[in-house]
Structure formats: structure tokens, C-alpha cells
N, C-alpha and C positions, 0 to 999 in steps of 0.2 A: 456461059460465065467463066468458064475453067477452062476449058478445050483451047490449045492453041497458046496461050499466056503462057504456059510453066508447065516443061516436061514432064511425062510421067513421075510416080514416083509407086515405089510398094509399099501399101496399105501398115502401117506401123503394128506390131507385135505388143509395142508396151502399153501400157493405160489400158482403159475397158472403153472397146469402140460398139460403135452404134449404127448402124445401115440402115437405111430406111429406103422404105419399097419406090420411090423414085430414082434412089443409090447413092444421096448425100448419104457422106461418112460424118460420122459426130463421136468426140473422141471426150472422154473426162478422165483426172488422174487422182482424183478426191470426190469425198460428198461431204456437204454441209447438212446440219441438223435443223430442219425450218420447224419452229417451236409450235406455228401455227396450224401444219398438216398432222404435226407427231411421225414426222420420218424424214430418212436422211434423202435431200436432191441431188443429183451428177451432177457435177458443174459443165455441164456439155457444152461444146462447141463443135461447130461445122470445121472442117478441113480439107474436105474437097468433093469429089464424086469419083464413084468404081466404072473404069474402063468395062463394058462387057463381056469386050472379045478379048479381054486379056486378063486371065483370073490374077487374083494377088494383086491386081495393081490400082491406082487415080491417079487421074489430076488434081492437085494440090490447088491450093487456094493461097491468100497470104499466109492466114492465117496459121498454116500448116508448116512456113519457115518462122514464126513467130516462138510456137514454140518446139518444133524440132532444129531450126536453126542452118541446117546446110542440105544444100543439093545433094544427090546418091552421089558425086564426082568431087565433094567437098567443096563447092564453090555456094558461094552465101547469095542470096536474094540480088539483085541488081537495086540500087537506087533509095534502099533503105536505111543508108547510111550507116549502117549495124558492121558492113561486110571489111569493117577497119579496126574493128577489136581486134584483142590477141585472145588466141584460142587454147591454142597450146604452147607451153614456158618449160624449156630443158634448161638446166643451170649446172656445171659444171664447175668446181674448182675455187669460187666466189663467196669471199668473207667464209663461216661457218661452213658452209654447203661444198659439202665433196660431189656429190651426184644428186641432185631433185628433177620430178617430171613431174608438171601439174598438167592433166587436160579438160579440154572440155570448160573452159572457160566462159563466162558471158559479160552482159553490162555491167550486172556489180557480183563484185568476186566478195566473200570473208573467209579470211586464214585462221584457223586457230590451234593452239600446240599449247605444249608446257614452255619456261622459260627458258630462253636460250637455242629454239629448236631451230631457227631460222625464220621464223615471220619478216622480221625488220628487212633482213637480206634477200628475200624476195623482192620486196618492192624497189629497194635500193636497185638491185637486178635489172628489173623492167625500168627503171630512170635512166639506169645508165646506157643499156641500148639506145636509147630516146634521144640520150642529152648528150651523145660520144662526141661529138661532132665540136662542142663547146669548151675553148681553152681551161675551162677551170670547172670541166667534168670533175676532176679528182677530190678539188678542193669543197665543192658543194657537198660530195658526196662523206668526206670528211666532218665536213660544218654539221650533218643529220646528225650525227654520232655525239653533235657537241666536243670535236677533237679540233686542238687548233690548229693552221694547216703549216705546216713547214713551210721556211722560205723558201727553202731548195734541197736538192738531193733525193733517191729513190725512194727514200722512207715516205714521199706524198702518193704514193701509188700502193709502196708493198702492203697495208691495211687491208686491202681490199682482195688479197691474194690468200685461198686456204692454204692457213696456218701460216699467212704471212711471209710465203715461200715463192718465189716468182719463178723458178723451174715448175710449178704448177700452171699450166695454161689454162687462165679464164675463157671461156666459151658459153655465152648466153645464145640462146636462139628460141624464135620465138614464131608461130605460124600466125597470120596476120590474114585475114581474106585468102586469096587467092597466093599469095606471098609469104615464103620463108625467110625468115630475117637473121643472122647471123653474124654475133660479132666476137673476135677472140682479141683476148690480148699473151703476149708470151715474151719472156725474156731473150734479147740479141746482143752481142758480147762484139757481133763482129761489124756492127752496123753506125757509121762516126759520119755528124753530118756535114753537109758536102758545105751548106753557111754560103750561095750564092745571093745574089740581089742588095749589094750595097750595104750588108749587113758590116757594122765594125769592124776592126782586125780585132781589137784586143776582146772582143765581145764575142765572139767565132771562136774563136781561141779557148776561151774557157766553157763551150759545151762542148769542143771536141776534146777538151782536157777529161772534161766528168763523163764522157762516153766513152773514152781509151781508159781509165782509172775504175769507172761503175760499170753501166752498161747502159743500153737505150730499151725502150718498151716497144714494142713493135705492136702494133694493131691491123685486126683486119674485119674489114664489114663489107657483108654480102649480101644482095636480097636475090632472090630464086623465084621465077613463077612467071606475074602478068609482066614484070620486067625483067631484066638483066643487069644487074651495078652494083660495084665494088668500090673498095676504096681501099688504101694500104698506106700506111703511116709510120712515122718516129716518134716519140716523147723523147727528150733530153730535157735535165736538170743540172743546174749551175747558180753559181752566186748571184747570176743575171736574173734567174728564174726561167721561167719550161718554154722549153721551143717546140712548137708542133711542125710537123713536115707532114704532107699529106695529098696523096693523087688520086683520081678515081680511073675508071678504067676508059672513060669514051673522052679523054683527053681534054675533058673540060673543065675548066674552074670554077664555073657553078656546082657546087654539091649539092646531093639530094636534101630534102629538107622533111626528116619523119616526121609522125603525132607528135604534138605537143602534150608533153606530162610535167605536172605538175607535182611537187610532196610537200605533205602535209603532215607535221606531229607537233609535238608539245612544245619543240624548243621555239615551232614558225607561228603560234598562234598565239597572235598579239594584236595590239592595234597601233601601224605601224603605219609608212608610208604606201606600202603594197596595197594593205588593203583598204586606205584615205582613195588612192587610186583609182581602187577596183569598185567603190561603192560609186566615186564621180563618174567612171565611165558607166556603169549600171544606170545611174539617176542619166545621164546624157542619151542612151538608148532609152528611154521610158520605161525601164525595169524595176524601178523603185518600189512601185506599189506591189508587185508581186515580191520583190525582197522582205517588206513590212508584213504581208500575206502569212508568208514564211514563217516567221518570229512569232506572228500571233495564233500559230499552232500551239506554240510553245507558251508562252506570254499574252492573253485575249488586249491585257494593255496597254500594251503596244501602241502607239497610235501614229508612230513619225522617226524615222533615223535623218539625220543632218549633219551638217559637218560647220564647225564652226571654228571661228579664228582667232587666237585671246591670246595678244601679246605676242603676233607673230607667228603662234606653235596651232595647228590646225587639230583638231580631235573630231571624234564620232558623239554623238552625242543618239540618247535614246527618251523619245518622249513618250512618259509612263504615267496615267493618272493627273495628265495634263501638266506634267514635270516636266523638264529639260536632265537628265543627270548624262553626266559620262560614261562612254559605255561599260567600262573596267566595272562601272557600280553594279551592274546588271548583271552579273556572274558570270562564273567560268564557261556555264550551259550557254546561255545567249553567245556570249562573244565568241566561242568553239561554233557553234551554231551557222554566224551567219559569215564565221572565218569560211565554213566548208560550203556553204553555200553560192559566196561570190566565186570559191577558188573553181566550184564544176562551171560556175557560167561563165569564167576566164577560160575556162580548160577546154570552149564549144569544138565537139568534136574533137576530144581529145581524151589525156588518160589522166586520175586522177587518182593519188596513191595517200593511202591516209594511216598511217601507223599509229594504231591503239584510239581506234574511233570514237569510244566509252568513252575515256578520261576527259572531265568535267561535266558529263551529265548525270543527273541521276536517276536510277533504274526506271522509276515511270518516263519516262521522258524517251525510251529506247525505242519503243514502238513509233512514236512519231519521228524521230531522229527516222529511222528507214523509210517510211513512208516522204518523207521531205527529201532524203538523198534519191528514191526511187524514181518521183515527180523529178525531180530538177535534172537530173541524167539523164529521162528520158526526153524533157524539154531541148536538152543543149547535148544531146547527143555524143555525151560523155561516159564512159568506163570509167568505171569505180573499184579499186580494187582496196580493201582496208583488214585491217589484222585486228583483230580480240584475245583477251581474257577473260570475258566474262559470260559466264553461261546466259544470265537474265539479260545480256548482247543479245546475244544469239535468238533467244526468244521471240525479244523483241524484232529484229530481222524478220523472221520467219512470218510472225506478225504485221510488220508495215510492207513485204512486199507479197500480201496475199492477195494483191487484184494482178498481180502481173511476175508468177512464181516461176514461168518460163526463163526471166530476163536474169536469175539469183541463180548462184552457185556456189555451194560451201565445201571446205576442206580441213581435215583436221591433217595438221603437218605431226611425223612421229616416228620411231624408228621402227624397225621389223627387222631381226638381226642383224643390226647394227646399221642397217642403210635404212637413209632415211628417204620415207615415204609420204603421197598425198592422197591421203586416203578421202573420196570426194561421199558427199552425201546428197541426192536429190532431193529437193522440196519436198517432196513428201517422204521421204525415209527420211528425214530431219523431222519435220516435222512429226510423226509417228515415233522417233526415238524421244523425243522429247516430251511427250505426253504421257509414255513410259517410264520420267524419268532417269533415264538414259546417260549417263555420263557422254558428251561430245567434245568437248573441248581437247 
């Protein structure tokens, strides 16, 4: 069953393992209270079997990268679809964050700190790796903030620079599978574009004016590993608005094309066009009824979402007690609800960033909100990364992804003189501070 499939691996140190006299390994990292024996059961699991001629070590099973996660060589499972998260996020120089290192990342990631620690600017971070590629990276990343985006000039960029200083070089990088990902941006003074291909005079002219008078942003994105490719760039701004220049290194004009990430917070969850969109392309795949599925964790209700069309203007509608209402009437919980639910099954196979996840549910409600993000990520093979204030959050997390605690990963962001840190907590040292009472946030 194991021999031959998946290299050895050494017998794991952590959790409390279990050998049994054929030399299946069975690994548990918790016990639960079965009310009915009057004692606590491992929640045991198989993970492989003990090599005999080689003390210390198995073969692993799946279930042993399920929940340890990487090869002894750091390379993730083959074929699982998992080996395209990001693992580990170094941040550098970007909005708040002078120096951050989170690692050890999984499917669904929560951040939590005091105000102003940097939560927001993490995620923004990993968007912007994602979405560099996209002429109005800058300006989305503005729009999160609710700021409005300038028509021209470097002030649409310097926001984004610690302390709003562009002699500081942004530098995200990100360990991804097999692959290091790598992007900086930094101020060039000396860099004025060259404006060929039938581009206007007079239109040429004034970004090589606002790049001799400002300067230009210089960019550069690298990935390291199962590939090799770069790319290296200009932003200029002018009354024209921003010019990209941009080459990669194998001389071709198709660019690589990363994960798709998605962001999600308060100012994006509405009922808009996006997500009139995202329900018709869901109801066009047959995903409908698992969408209503969804909601009636929340709402038993429930019985029907629909889109309908009244005087030309198309709305969501929610059929409740054999009602038709608008969804806006079904609260802020519902409509956040099944906002984050289309955005992971848009996001398949992708990353999805959700800043202050709570805001419009209320505390009962928390435990099922994880348990429905935990489903649906695993269905669509989505990374979930989201930030809290709230400890009965957090609970509740710890709670809805108690069938699958390997795939969760928590982190309280904060300083330790004066640099700030990600101080991580395992599912069960979370869970165990929390029963104690335990201040985590």
C-alpha cells in the first residue's frame, strides 16, 4: 500500500504516535470526551508504516502530507492541488510593515493583532504579488483603502510605500510549492521611456516630461524553483495617465499568468454586478443548489435565490417562507455570507483575501461561517486568507474547522521590541489557550 508511492519519510516527533504490531503508524494531536465510555478517545489516524531496516523512519501514506504538509526536501504532494498555496510571506517596506515573516501557512490562514498592526497590509501584499501584472494594480489597491485614485502623478503609487517614502524598496516574496516568488518595486530617477510603437509625439512627451521632472517606479518580478522567469518594468505618470513598460526574460510577449486572488472587505460586499454575475455563472455550472445548501446553514428558510428583472435594473432576490424579498432585506450576515461564498468558488484554485471576516455576522453565526468557508475551499481548491478582531472569531474558527485542523493556521500579528512579529499558533495550542481563557488576539 505505501512502498514504492512516496519516499521515505522520519517517523514525526510531534503529536502522540501509535505503532501497532503489523507497523502501521497512527498519529493523534487531540482527544475528544465520548460522554458515552466517560473518557477521552485519540482522534487517531493511520499515516503510514515503519521501514524495519531503517530505524526512525515510513512510508507515508496521503494522509501523512495531509496533515504534515511537505516532503523532508520541501516539495508538497504531487497532484493534490494544495502544492499552489503560499507557504511562507516575507514583506518588506510595504504600507505599515517595515519587516514581517509569516510561515507555515495553509488553506485557510487568520491574522489577528491590535489596530493598525498590519492585518489589512498583509493581504493587500499577497494581492498585489498576484495582480502586478494588471495596469491598475495601484489604483484597486487604493480603491481597498476607500481612497480615491489620482489621475496622475506618483502620489498613486507612494501610499503604498513604508512611510510613504519610495527610497524604501517594496519587496514581497512569497514561497509557493516548489517556487519562490519575488517582487520589488524601487524608485529610478535615471530611467525616461524610450515611447516607441506609434505612440503620439505630444503624448510621449509628457511622460518623458513627468519622468525627467518625478521619476519612474521600477519593478521587478522573479520566480525561483520548478521555473526560471522574470520580468522587469517602468510605471510612468503624466496628465495622459500611467504607462507600463514591461519585458520578461525569455523574450516573449506572453507573460506568465499567477493565482488568481481575489479581495474581499466591506467596501466590495454589495449586490452588484459582480456578484448578479457570479450567482448566473454558479446557477449555469449546476451549483445553485449547493449555493442555497449554503445559506440554509445559516437561514433553514431559505428555499430559492433568483435574479430578477424590474424595470430593466436585474436584483438578487431570496425566497424566505415562501416569499420573494430582496436580498439587501436578508441582512448584512446572508448577503456577506453568500458574497464570500461565490467569491471562493470564482477564486477555483485560487487565493482569496477577506479583510475583517466577522463584520456583519453575528457571534452565533461564527462557527458555521468556518465550517462553510472550510467546505467551500476545500471544494474549489481555494486559499483563504482573512484577518479578525474578534476573539468569539476566532473561537468560532477553531470550532468549524474541527473536522479538518490540519488545513487552518492562525497568527497573532504584534511587536517584540519594536519589530513586528507573527507569532503562529497550532490548532491545538489555540485551541488549548482558548479554553484557558487565554487572551490571542
Amino acid at each position: 500500500m505505501y512502498v514504492g508511492r512516496y519516499e521515505p519519510v522520519a517517523i514525526p516527533k510531534d503529536g502522540k504516535l501509535h505503532i501497532q504490531k503489523n507497523g502501521y503508524v497512527y498519529w493523534s494531536n487531540a482527544s475528544k470526551w465520548d460522554n458515552e465510555k466517560k473518557q477521552s478517545i485519540d482522534n487517531r489516524v493511520s499515516i503510514g508504516k515503519i521501514i524495519p531496516d531503517q530505524p526512525g523512519m515510513m512510508f507515508p501514506n496521503k494522509k501523512y502530507f495531509d496533515i504534515f504538509g511537505l516532503y523532508p526536501d520541501g516539495r508538497k504532494e504531487r497532484g493534490t492541488g494544495m502544492e499552489k498555496i503560499l507557504r511562507n510571506l516575507n514583506i518588506e517596506n510595504f504600507r505599515g510593515i517595515h519587516k514581517l515573516t509569516i510561515k507555515d501557512m495553509r488553506r485557510l490562514v487568520l491574522l489577528s493583532g491590535n489596530n493598525n498592526v498590519g492585518k489589512s497590509s498583509v493581504l493587500e501584499a499577497v494581492f498585489l504579488m498576484m495582480d502586478h501584472l494588471s495596469p491598475e494594480s495601484f489604483s484597486r489597491m487604493n480603491g481597498f483603502r476607500g481612497l480615491s485614485t489620482p489621475t496622475n502623478g506618483v502620489n498613486l503609487w507612494e501610499p503604498l510605500f513604508y512611510q510613504m517614502d519610495p527610497n524604501n524598496t517594496i519587496m514581497i516574496q512569497a514561497d509557493r510549492g516548489e517556487d519562490t516568488l519575488t517582487l520589488s518595486y524601487k524608485k529610478d530617477e535615471n530611467y525616461i521611456p524610450a515611447m516607441n510603437g506609434g505612440v503620439p509625439k505630444d503624448v510621449a512627451g509628457s511622460f518623458q516630461s513627468s519622468a525627467k521632472r518625478d521619476y519612474t517606479l521600477k519593478f521587478d518580478f522573479r520566480i525561483e524553483g520548478s521555473v526560471d522567469y522574470s520580468e522587469i518594468g517602468h510605471y510612468t505618470t503624466s496628465e495622459n495617465g500611467t504607462l507600463r513598460e514591461i519585458a520578461n526574460d525569455n523574450g516573449d510577449k506572453q507573460l506568465m499568468q499567477l493565482t488568481y486572488a481575489s479581495f474581499v472587505n466591506n467596501n466590495f460586499v454589495r449586490t452588484d454586478r459582480a456578484i448578479l454575475d457570479r450567482m448566473g455563472k454558479a446557477e449555469i455550472n449546476g451549483e445553485k443548489q449547493k449555493i442555497i445548501g449554503f445559506l440554509q446553514r445559516i437561514d433553514p428558510s431559505i428555499s430559492d435565490v433568483v435574479t430578477l428583472s424590474i424595470n430593466g435594473i436585474s436584483q438578487l432576490y431570496i425566497k424566505t417562507h415562501n416569499k420573494l424579498l430582496p436580498i439587501q432585506f436578508s441582512g448584512d450576515g446572508i448577503n456577506k455570507l453568500l458574497y464570500i461564498v461565490l467569491s471562493i468558488m470564482d477564486a477555483k484554485n485560487g487565493i482569496l483575501l477577506i479583510d475583517e471576516i466577522d463584520t456583519g455576522f453575528h457571534y452565533s453565526m461564527y462557527k458555521d461561517l468556518w465550517r462553510i468557508v472550510s467546505d467551500v475551499s476545500r471544494d474549489y481548491n481555494c486559499q483563504v486568507i482573512a484577518t479578525t478582531h474578534s476573539y468569539e472569531n476566532i473561537i468560532g474558527a477553531v470550532e468549524g474547522v474541527e473536522d479538518h485542523p490540519e488545513e487552518f493556521s492562525f497568527y497573532r500579528l504584534g511587536y517584540d521590541k519594536d519589530e513586528l512579529k507573527s507569532f503562529r499558533s497550532s490548532y491545538d495550542l489555540l485551541k488549548s489557550a482558548l479554553r484557558s481563557d487565554m487572551e490571542v488576539r
